[in-house]
N, C-alpha and C positions, 0 to 999 in steps of 0.2 A: 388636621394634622395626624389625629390616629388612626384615618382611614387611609390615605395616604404613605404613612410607616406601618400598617397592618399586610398592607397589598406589598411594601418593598421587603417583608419578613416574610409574607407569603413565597413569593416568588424565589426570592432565597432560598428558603426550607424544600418549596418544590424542586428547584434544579438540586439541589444537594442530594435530596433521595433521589434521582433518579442517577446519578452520578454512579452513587450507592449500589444500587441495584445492579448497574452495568458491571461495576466492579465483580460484586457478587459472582454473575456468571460468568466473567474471568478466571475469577479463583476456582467455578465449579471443570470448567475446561480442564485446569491446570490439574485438579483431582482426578482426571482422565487419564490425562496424558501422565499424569506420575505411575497410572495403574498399568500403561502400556510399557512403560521405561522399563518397571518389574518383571513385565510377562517377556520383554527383548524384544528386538524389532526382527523381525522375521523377511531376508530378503529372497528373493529367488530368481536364482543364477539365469544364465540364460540357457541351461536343459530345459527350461520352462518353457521355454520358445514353440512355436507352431513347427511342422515340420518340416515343412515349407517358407524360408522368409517371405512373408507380406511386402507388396509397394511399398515404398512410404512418399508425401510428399514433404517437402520442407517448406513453410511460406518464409517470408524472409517480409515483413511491412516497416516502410519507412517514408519516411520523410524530411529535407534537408537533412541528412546525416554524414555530412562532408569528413569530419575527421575518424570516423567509424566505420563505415561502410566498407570500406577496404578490407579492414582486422574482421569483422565481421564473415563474409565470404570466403578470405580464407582458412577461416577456425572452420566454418559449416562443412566445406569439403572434406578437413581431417576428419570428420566424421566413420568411425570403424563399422561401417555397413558399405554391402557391394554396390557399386555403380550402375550394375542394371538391375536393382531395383533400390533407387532411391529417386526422386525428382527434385528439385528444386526451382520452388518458385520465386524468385525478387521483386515485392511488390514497391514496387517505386514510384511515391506521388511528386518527387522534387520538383521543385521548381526554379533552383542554383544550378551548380557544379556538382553536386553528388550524381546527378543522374550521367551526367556524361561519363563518372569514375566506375560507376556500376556495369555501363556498359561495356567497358574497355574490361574489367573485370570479369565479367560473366561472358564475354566472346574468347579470351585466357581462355578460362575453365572449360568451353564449349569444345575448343581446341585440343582437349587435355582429354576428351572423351566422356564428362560431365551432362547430365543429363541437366543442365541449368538453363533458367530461362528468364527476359525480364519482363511482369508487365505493368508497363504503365502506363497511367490515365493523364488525360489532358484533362480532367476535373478532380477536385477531392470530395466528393460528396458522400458523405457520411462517415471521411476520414478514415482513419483505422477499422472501423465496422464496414465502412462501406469498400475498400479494397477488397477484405476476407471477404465478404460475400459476393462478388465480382470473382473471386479468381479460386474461388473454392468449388466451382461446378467444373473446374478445367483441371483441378487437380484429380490425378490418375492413379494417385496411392490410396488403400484401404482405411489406411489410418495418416494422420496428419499434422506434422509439428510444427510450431509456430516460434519463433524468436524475433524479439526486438534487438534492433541494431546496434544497442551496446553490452550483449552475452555473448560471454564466450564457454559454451558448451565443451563439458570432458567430453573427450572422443568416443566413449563407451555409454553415450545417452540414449542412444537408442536401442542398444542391448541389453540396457537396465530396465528400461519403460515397458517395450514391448511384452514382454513375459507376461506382464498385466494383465492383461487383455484374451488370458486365455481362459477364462470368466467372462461370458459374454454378455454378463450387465455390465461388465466394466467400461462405460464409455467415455472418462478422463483420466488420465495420469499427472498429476500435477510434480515438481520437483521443488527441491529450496533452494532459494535465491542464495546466491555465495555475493560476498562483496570485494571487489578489484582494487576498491581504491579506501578502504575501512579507514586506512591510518589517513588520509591525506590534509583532513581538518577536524577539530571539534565538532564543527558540521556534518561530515559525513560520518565518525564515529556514531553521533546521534542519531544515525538514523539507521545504520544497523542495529544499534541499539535495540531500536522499536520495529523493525523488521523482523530480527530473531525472535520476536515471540510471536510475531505471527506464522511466521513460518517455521515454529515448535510448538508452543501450546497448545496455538488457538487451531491450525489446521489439526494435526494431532490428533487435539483432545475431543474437536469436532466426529473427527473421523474415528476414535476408537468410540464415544459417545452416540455412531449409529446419526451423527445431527447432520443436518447440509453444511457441507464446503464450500468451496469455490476455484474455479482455475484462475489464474493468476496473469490471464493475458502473455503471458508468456515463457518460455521454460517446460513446457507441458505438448504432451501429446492427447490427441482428439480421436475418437473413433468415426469415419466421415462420417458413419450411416447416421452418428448422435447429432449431428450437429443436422443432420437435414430431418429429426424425427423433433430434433425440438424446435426447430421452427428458423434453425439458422440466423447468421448474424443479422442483429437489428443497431439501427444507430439512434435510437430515439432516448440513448442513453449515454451519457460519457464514459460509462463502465462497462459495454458491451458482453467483457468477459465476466464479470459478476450475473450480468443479466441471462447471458444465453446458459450460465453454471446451474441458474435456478430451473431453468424452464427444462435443461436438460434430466436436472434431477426432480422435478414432478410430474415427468412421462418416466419415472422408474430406473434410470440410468444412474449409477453408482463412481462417484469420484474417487480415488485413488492418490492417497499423496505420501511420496517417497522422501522422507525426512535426512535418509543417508545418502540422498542422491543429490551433488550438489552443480548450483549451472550459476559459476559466476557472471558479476555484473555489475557494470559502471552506476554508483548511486552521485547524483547531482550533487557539482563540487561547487555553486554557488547558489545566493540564496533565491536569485529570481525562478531561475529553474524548479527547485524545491518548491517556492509559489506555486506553480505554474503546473506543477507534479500534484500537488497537495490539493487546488483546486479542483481540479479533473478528478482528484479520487471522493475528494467529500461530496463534491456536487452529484459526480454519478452517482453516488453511494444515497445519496436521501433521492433522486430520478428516480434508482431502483426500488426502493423501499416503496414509493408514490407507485410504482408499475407493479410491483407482483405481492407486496403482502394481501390486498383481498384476495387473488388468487391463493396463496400458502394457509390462509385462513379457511378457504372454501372446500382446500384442498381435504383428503383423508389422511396424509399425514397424523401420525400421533402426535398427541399436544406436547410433548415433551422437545419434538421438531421444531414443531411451531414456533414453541415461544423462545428457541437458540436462536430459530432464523429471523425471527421478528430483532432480537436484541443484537444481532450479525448485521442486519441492513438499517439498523438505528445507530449502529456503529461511528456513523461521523456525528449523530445530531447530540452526542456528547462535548463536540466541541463548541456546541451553542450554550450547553450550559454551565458549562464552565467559563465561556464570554459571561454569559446575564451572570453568575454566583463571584464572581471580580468586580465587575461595573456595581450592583448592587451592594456587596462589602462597604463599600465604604459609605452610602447614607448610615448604613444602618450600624456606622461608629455611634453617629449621632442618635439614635434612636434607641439605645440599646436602657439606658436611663429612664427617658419617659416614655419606653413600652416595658420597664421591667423585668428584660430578656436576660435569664439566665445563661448565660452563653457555657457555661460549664455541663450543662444535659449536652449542647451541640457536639462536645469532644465522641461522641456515640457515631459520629460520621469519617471520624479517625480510620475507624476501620476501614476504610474503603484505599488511604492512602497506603496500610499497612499489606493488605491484599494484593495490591498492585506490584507493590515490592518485591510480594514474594513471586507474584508470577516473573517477571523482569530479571529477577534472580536466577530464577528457575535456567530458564531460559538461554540466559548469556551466560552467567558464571557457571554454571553446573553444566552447560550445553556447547554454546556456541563457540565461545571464548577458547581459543587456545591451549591455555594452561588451565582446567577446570580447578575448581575449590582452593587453589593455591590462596596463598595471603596477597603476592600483588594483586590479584584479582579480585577480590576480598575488595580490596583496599581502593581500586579502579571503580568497583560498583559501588562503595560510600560517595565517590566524588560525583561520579556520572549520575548517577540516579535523578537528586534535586537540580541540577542542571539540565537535565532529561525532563523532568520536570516543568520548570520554569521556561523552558523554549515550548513546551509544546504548550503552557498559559500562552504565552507569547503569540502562539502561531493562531490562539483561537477568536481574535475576531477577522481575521484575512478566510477561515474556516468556515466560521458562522455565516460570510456574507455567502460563500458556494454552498453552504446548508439551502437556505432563506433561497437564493435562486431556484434550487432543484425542484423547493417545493411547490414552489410559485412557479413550475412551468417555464421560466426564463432559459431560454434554447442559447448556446454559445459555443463559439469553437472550440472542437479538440486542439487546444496548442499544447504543441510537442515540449518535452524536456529535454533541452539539450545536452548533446553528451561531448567531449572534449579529447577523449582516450585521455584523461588521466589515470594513472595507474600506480604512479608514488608521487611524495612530499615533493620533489623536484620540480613536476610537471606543472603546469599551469594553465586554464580557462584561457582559449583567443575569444576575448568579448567583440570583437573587429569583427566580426562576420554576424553572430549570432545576438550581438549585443541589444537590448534596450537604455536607451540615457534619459527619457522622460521618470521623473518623480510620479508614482503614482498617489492617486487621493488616499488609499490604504493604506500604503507607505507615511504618508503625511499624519493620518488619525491614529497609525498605534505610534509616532513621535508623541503626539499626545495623550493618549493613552497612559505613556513613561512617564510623563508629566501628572496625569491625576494620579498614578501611584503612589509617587513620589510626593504627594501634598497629603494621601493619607497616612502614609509612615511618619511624617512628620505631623499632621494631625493628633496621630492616636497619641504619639510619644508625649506632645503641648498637652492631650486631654488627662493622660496618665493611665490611658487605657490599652495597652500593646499583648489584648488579646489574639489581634490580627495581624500585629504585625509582621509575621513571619509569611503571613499569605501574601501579605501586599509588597512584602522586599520580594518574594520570585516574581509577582507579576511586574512589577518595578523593572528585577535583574530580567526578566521572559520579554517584555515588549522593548525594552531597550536596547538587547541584543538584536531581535529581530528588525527594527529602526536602523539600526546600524550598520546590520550587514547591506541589509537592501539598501542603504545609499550607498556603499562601500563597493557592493558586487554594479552595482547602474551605474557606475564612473568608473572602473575598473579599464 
């Protein structure tokens, strides 16, 4: 028995420090990006410009994007750069009715004097990665922007971007994601929520910290020459755009990311989607880690690089330990007596929650948010926060299993996140077209997941021990919610 409660206390204690530590370089980011807030963000107009406008080409990748496609195409053409020197490429894998709307759309615009074109493949091979690299040797602009199907681009994005680039290590400009539809659910509030720090902090503090970034897949502008010195898109990852950010920044090429410069965009207004978004990012995310840290390691990078981008591309396999530091909670109710566990040294790991806070803070209410430091704001982040919280406990063993694949080599399709054009409360998800109605195994394990919660809350309370009990009501209130939507959005 004490070997058995030694190993369920070990593992414990290990996933909590590492938790720990993640946080840590959180908070050290956020020390960054506080020291850039001070010095002002320094933008530069478009006098900045070459003197000559450069090509540009636009890729446009998609797939089944029937309710977007249209809104999409026409925001890219209000685009305020001239028509003979912009291109636009439409990369279309559909296999519906979008592809027929694209077409009828981009012969419009063709009409219109638009230098627009569509191409598309009778295969998806290598999906998203494998389109770019397919239609990226045809593109005839210098530099080259890329958008997913459900942004919509200020008109003045490319005359904010470009100026960049007149540093010619500058080989990415990345921009921040704006959100369309922030208000439409508790759902999607949450996940701007955790958006805005990444795309304040942690790029940010990356980039004033001299550490690797990343391009964001989308929203960003590319310098071709970067993208064919580092080795061009590869699909042997589901995060291609992570992947090819590294490779382009350890051939020397310098990221760029405009914090003021904003390119709204449809975030997933039900929970499969969010799935299915959230999969694709953690899986790729531990693929890439698997594919380039011995390289980042081999590299000459200073170690101060190193170990940002090492804890940057470790970045999902937090949601594995915080699965194991929930599942194990609760033996180690019962263990806590006959191993003797002071559980009061533990509260030393507090700090990692208190840290989190304050980037989250940072972030939304001093940054993103509307109304900054106001009291309803104030008052918004008390609520949000543990809520923010307890979904993202929630979300982490559907997380952990795309950890566990990536690292294991398990190859699986790029599936898309569907997007709806919602835009306010009003509007609504057609699951009619895009819909799934199969109960997944995942879905069925965190229902029970809710269940063993819910027997340790009521456990510790029968034991008289309700040291934990406040961890085990979010995972309770986190896997329950997540249970719920996912049946709710699959019958919808």
């Amino acid at each position: 028995m004490s070997i058995v409660g030694y190993f369920v206390f070990g593992v414990y204690l290990m996933c909590l420090v590492f938790i720990t530590l993640y946080c840590i370089f959180q908070f050290h980011l956020l020390l960054h990006y506080w020291r850039k807030r001070k010095e002002g963000i320094v933008d530069m107009s478009s006098s900045a410009i070459m003197e000559e406008l450069p090509l540009v080409t636009i890729q446009l990748p998609m797939f089944n994007e029937y309710f977007v496609v249209e809104r999409l195409i026409d925001n890219i053409v209000k685009l305020d750069y001239p028509k003979d020197r912009l291109e636009i490429q439409v990369l279309d894998d559909s296999t519906d009715d979008t592809l027929a709307l694209t077409k009828k759309k981009v012969s419009y615009y063709q009409n219109e004097g638009f230098d627009i074109k569509v191409l598309a493949r009778t295969n998806r091979k290598g999906y998203k990665a494998g389109a770019l690299k397919d239609a990226t040797p045809y593109a005839k602009g210098e530099f080259i922007v890329i958008f997913d199907a459900d942004f919509l681009p200020e008109s003045d994005f490319i005359m904010r971007t470009l100026p960049h680039f007149s540093n010619p290590k500058v080989g990415v400009v990345q921009t921040r994601w704006g959100h369309i539809n922030q208000n439409y659910s508790i759902l999607t509030e949450l996940q701007a929520f955790q958006l805005n720090v990444h795309f304040t902090v942690e790029q940010k503090g990356r980039e004033t910290g001299d550490y690797l970034l990343q391009f964001n897949g989308t929203a960003g502008m590319w310098r071709k020459s970067t993208i064919e010195d580092a080795g061009g898109w590869e699909a042997d990852t589901l995060t291609e755009d992570l992947d090819l950010s590294y490779r382009a920044q350890l051939r020397g090429w310098k990221i760029i990311f405009l914090e003021d410069t904003l390119s709204p965009a449809e975030l997933p207004s039900e929970m499969m989607g969010l799935k299915s978004q959230q999969h694709r990012w953690m899986k790729g995310g531990a693929e890439t880690a698997k594919k380039l840290l011995p390289q980042i390691w081999s590299s000459e990078l200073a170690t101060a690089k190193k170990i940002h981008a090492t804890t940057h591309l470790l970045g999902s396999t937090v949601f594995l330990s915080v699965f194991l530091v929930g599942v194990f909670s609760v033996p180690l109710l019962f263990l806590i007596n006959p191993l003797a566990i002071d559980l009061s040294l533990m509260s030393i790991f507090l700090v990692s929650t208190v840290l989190v806070a304050m980037v989250y803070y940072v972030a939304n209410v001093r940054t993103a948010w509307a109304e900054p430091n106001s009291l309803k704001a104030i008052f918004k982040f008390v609520f949000i926060f543990p809520v923010f919280l307890a979904l993202s406990m929630g979300l982490s063993f559907h997380n952990s299993l795309a950890v566990i694949q990536g690292y294991l080599g398990r190859k699986s399709a790029f599936v898309r996140t569907p997007k709806f054009d919602i835009k306010k409360v009003s509007d609504s998800f057609r699951r009619s077209k895009y819909g799934s109605y199969r109960i997944s195994k995942v879905t069925i394990v965190e229902g029970l997941l809710t269940l063993y919660f819910l027997y340790a809350i009521v456990a510790g309370i029968r034991m008289g021990n309700t040291s934990l009990i406040i961890f085990h009501s979010l995972l309770f209130m986190g896997y329950g919610t997540i249970f719920y939507f996912s049946i709710r959005h699959q019958r919808s």
